[in-house]
C-alpha positions in Angstrom: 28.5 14.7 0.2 26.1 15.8 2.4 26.6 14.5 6.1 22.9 13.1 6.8 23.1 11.6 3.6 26.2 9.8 4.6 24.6 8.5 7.6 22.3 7.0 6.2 24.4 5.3 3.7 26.5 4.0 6.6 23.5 3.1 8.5 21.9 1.0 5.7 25.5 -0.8 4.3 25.5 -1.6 8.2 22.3 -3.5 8.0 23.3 -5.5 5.1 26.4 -6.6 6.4 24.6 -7.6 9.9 22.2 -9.3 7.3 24.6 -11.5 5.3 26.6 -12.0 8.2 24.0 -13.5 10.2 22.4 -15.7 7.2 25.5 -17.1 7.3 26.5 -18.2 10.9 23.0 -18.3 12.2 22.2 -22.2 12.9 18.5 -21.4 14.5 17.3 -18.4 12.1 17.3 -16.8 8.9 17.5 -13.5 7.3 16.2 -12.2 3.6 17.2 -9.4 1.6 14.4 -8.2 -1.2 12.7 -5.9 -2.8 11.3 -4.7 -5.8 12.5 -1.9 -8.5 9.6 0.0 -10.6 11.3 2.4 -13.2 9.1 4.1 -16.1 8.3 6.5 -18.6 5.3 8.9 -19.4 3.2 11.6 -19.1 1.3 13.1 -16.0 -1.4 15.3 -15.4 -4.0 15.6 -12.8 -6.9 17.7 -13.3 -6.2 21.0 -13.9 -2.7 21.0 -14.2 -0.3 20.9 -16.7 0.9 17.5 -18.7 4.6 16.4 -17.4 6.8 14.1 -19.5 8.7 11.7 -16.6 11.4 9.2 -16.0 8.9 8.2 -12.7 10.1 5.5 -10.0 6.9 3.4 -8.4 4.2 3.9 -10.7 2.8 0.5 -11.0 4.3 -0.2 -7.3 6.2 1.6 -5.2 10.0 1.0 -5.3 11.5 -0.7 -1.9 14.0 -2.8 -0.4 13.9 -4.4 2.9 15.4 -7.0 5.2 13.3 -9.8 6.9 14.3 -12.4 9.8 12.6 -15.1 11.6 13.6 -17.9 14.4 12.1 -20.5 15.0 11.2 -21.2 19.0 9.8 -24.4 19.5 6.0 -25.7 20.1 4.8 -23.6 17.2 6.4 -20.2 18.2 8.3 -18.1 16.1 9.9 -14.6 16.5 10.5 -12.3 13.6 11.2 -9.3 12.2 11.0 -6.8 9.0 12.6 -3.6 8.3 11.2 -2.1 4.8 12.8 1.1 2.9 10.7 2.8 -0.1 13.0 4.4 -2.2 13.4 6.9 -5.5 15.0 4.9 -8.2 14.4 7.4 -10.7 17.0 10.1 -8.3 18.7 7.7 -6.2 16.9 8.7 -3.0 15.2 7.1 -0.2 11.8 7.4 1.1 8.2 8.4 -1.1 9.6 12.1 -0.9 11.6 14.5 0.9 12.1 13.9 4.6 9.8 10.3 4.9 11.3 7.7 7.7 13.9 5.6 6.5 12.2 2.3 7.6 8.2 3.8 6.2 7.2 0.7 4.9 7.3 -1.0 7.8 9.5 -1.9 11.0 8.6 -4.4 13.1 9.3 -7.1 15.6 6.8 -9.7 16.8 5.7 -13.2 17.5 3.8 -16.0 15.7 1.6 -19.0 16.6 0.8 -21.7 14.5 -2.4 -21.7 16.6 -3.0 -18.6 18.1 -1.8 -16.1 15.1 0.9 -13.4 15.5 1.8 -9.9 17.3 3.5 -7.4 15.9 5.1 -4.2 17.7 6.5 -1.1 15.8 5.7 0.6 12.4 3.0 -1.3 10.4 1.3 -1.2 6.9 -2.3 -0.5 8.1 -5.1 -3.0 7.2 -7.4 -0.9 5.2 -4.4 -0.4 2.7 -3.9 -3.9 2.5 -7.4 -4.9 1.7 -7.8 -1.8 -0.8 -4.5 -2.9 -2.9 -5.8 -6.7 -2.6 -9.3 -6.3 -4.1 -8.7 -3.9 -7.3 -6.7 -4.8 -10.3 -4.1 -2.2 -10.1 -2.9 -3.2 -6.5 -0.8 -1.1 -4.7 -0.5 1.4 -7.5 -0.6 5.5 -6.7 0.3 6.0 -10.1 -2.5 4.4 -11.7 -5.2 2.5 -9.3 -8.7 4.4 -9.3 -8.6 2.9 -5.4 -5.4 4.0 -3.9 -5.5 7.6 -5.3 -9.3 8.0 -4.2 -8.9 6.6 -0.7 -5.1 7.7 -0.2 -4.3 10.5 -1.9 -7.1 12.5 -3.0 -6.2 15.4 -0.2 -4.0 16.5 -3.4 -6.9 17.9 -5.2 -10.2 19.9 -3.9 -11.8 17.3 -3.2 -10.5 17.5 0.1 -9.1 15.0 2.3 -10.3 11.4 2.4 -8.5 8.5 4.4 -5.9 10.4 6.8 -3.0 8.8 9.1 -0.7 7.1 5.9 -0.6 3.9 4.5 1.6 2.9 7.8 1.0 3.5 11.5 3.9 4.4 14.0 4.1 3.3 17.5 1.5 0.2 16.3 0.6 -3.1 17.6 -1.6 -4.9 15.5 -3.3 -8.7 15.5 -3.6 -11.1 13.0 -5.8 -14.3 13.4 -4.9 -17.7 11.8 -7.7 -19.0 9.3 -10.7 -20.7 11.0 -12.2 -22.7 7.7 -11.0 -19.8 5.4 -12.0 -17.1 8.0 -9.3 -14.4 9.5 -9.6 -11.3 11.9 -7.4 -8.6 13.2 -7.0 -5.3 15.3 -4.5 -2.6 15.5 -3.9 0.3 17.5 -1.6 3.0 17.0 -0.6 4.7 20.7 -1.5 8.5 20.7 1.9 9.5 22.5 0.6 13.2 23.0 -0.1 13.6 19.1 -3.8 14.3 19.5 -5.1 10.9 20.1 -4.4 7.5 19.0 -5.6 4.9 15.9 -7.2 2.2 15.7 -8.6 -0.5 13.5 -10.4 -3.8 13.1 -10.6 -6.4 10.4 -12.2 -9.5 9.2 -12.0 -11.6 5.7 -13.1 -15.0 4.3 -11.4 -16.6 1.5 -12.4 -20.5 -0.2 -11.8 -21.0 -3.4 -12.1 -18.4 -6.1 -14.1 -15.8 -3.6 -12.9 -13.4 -1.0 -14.5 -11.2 0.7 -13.0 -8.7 3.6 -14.1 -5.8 5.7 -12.7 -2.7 7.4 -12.9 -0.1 9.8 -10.4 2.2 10.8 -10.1 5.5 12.9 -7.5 7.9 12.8 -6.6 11.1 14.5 -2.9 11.0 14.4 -0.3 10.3 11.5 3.5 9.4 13.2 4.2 12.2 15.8 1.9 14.5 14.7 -1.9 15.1 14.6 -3.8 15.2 11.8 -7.4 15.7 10.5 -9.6 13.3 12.3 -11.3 10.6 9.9 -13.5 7.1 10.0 -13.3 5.1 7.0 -15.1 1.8 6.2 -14.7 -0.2 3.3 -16.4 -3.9 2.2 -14.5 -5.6 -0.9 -15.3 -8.9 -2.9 -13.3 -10.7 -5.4 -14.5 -13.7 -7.3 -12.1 -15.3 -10.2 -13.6 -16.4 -12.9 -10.6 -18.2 -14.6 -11.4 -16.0 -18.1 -11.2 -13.4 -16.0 -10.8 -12.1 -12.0 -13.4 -9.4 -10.9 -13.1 -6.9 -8.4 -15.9 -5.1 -6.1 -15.6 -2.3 -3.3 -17.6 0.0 -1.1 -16.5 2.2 1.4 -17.1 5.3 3.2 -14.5 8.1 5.0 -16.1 10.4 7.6 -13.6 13.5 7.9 -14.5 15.5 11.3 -12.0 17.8 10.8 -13.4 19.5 8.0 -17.2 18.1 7.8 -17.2 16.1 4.2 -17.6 12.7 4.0 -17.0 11.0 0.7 -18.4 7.4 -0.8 -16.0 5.4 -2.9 -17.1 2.7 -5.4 -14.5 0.6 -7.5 -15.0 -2.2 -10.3 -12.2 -4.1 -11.8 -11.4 -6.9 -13.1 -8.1 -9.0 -14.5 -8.1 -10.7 -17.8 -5.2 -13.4 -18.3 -4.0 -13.3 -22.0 -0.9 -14.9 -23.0 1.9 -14.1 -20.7 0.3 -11.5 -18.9 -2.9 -10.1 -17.6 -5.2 -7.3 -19.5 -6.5 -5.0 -16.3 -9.6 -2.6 -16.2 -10.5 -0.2 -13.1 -12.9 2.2 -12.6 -13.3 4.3 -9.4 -15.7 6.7 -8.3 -15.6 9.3 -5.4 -19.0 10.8 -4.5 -18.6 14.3 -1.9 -21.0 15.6 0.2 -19.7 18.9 -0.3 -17.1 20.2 -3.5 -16.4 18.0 -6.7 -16.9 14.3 -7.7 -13.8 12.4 -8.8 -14.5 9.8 -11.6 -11.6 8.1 -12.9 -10.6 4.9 -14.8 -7.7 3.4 -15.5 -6.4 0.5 -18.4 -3.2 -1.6 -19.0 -1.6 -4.6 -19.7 1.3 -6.4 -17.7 3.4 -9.0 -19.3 5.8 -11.3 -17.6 8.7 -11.8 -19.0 9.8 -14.2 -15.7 8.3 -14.5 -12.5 10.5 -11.3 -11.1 10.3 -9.6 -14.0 7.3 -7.5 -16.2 6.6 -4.6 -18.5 3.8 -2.6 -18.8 1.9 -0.2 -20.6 -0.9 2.0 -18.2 -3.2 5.3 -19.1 -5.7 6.7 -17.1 -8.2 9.1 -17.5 -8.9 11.1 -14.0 -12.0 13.6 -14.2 -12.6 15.7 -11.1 -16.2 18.4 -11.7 -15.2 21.6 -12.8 -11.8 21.3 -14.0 -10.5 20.0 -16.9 -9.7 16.5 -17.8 -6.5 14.8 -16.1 -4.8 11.9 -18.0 -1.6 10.0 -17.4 0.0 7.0 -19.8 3.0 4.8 -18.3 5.5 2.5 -20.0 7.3 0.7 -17.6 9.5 -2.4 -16.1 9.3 -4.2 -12.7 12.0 -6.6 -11.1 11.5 -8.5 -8.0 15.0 -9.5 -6.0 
């Protein structure tokens, strides 16, 4: 077996027994192991490209595992920690793809306030990406959400690239504010390190009821340890649930210096329950200043079969100008541990 491989293995199966071991004798803390498996089958292709038949891992969500702790301090102070893993089910690998950080998802330490909010120090899932999978109906999905390919991973096509810097920023600190009457904040800033300057972000969101609202602003000229193409994105999103049905709204706007496009994004969604599950609609919409448009829409239904675990069905049409017509169907399962 190959030796870095082996590592790793020993390095994880030394985590877990660390965890278990310490959810076990630990009188002032506690410790969680969880995650969440995403295993389907289909057909891909992007505009342009050929149509591939899959046994795909993370479609609908990107597989993970990770382990989370907290302690509890006293006057309202608590410290904590979480060390997340994506992984491959579909090949038995870790990471979203050859060579990604063991602990991507996040890995972090930090403190929290019942009063004040909390700190956290280390690897963290940025703040734009949280308020883009939180406002659309598809969530975190980079198979099939209209939001997360057109702010995340549209550098894959011609359109150039839009949102730089990943989903998660290295060497991070960021700020989260309790709610003030159903208002929250937050900052975070990524150190530069010598990789060509550092990142930084702000955040603000209200939630009462069956409306939200949040906004964002980030800018990013480094991705881990390395530099990458300088970019400023801002993005407003809205929610309002109906009961019949939950709609989605968002604006937003990335600024690429590196290369001298900027690129407006519009979604609409919206969530239907029916029965056991949820009928989901979302359309997206990438205007460039310079090369191709990107229209694309996606269309599903989830059912639940428990609260950890659901099925779905997914297709998507993806259109980008001047190529032909990309389309992608999914049938899949989720579980939840």
């Amino acid at each position: 077996m190959n030796p870095i491989k082996n590592k790793k293995l020993l390095i994880a199966s030394t985590l877990l027994g660390l965890a278990c071991a310490a959810q076990a004798q630990s009188t002032g803390s506690k410790v969680t192991l969880y995650g969440l498996i995403d295993l389907s089958v289909g057909s891909g292709k992007n505009p342009g490209g050929s149509a591939i038949k899959n046994v795909d891992s993370g479609k609908l969500s990107t597989s993970y595992f990770g382990l989370s702790g907290s302690e509890e301090l006293g006057d309202g102070l608590s410290a904590f920690f979480t060390l997340d893993s994506f992984l491959r089910a579909d090949v038995g690998n870790n990471g979203r793809f050859n060579g990604d950080n063991f602990w991507a998802r996040n890995a972090f330490v930090g403190l929290s306030h019942k009063d004040l909010g909390l700190v956290r120090l280390g690897r963290n899932t940025t703040p734009l990406f949280v308020q883009t999978l939180a406002f659309n109906a598809f969530g975190d999905s980079f198979g099939y959400s209209p939001s997360i390919r057109q702010y995340f991973s549209a550098g894959a096509t011609i359109s150039g690239t839009t949102a730089t810097g990943d989903t998660g920023w290295s060497d991070s600190v960021q700020y989260l504010s309790p709610k003030f009457g159903g208002f929250s904040f937050g900052a975070i800033v990524a150190a530069g390190e010598g990789a060509g300057g550092k990142n930084y972000g702000v955040n603000a969101g209200y939630a009462a009821g069956a409306f939200a609202a949040s906004f964002n602003y980030q800018n990013v000229k480094k991705d881990g340890a390395a530099p990458v193409a300088d970019s400023k994105t801002w993005q407003g999103a809205a929610s309002y649930d109906l009961g019949a049905a939950k709609l989605f709204g968002q604006y937003g706007k990335v600024e690429n210096s590196s290369n001298g496009r900027d690129y407006k994004i519009t979604g609409l969604g919206a969530a239907v329950p029916v029965g056991d599950g949820k009928l989901l609609a979302q359309y997206g919409r990438m205007s460039a200043s310079a090369g191709p448009d990107r229209k694309t829409l996606t269309v599903g239904y989830d059912h639940y079969l428990s609260k950890r675990t659901d099925v779905y069905a997914v297709a998507m049409s993806d259109k980008l100008d001047g190529l032909s017509g990309g389309s992608s169907y999914s049938l899949g399962i989720r579980h939840r541990f």
